[in-house]
C-alpha positions in Angstrom: -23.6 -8.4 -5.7 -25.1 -11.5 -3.3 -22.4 -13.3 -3.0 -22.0 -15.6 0.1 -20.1 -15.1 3.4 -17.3 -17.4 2.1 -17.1 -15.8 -1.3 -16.8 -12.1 0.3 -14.4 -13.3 2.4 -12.2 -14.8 0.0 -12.3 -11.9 -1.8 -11.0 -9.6 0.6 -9.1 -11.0 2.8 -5.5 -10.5 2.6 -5.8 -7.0 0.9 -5.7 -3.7 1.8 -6.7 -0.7 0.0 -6.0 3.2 1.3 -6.2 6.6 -0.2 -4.8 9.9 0.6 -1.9 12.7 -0.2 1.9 12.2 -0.2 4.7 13.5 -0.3 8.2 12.2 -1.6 11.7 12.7 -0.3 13.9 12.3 -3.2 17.5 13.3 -0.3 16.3 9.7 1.4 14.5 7.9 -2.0 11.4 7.7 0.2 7.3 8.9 0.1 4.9 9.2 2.8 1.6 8.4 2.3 -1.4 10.4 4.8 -3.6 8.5 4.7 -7.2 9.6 5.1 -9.1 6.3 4.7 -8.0 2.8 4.6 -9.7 -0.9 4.3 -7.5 -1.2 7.3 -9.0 1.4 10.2 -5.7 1.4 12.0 -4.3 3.1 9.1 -6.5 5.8 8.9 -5.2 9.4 9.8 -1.7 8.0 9.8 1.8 8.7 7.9 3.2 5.8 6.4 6.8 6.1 5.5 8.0 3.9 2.6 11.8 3.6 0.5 11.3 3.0 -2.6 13.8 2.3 -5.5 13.3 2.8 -9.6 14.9 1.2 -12.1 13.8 1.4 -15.7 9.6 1.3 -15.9 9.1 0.3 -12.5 8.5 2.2 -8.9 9.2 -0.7 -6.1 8.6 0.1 -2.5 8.6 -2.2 1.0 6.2 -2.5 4.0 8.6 -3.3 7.0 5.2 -4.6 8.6 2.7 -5.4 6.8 -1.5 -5.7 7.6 -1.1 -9.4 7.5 2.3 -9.9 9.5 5.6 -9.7 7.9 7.1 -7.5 4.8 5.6 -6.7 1.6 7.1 -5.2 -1.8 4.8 -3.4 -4.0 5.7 -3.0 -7.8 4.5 -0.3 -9.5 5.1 -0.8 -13.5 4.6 1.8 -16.2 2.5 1.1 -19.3 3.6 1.3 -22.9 
């Protein structure tokens, strides 16, 4: 719980965490997440629209524009 400036740092930069409601289209195979809070403040009190794909025991969406700059696929796989 003390860690340094450097360690905290290192530990979250480069993620982001959010929480909220959504909804899912199932017509267009995509969910939107309302987001109520986020690590990233922009985010918060915004609809973010996401396709998603599943195949098998896995959910896999894309962010056109992610936090950081560029895209980012998120995998989502089920437990046995």
């Amino acid at each position: 719980m003390e860690g340094t400036p450097e360690e905290n740092k290192s530990v979250v930069q480069g993620m982001i965490a959010h929480f909220g409601r959504y909804s899912v289209n199932e017509a267009d195979r995509t969910f939107t997440f309302q987001v109520e809070n986020s690590s990233f403040p922009n985010w918060e009190g915004t609809a973010q629209k996401r396709p998603f794909t599943i195949t098998a025991d896995q959910l896999k969406y894309s962010v056109a524009a992610a936090s950081g700059g560029g895209s980012g696929e998120v995998v989502w796989k089920r437990v046995k």
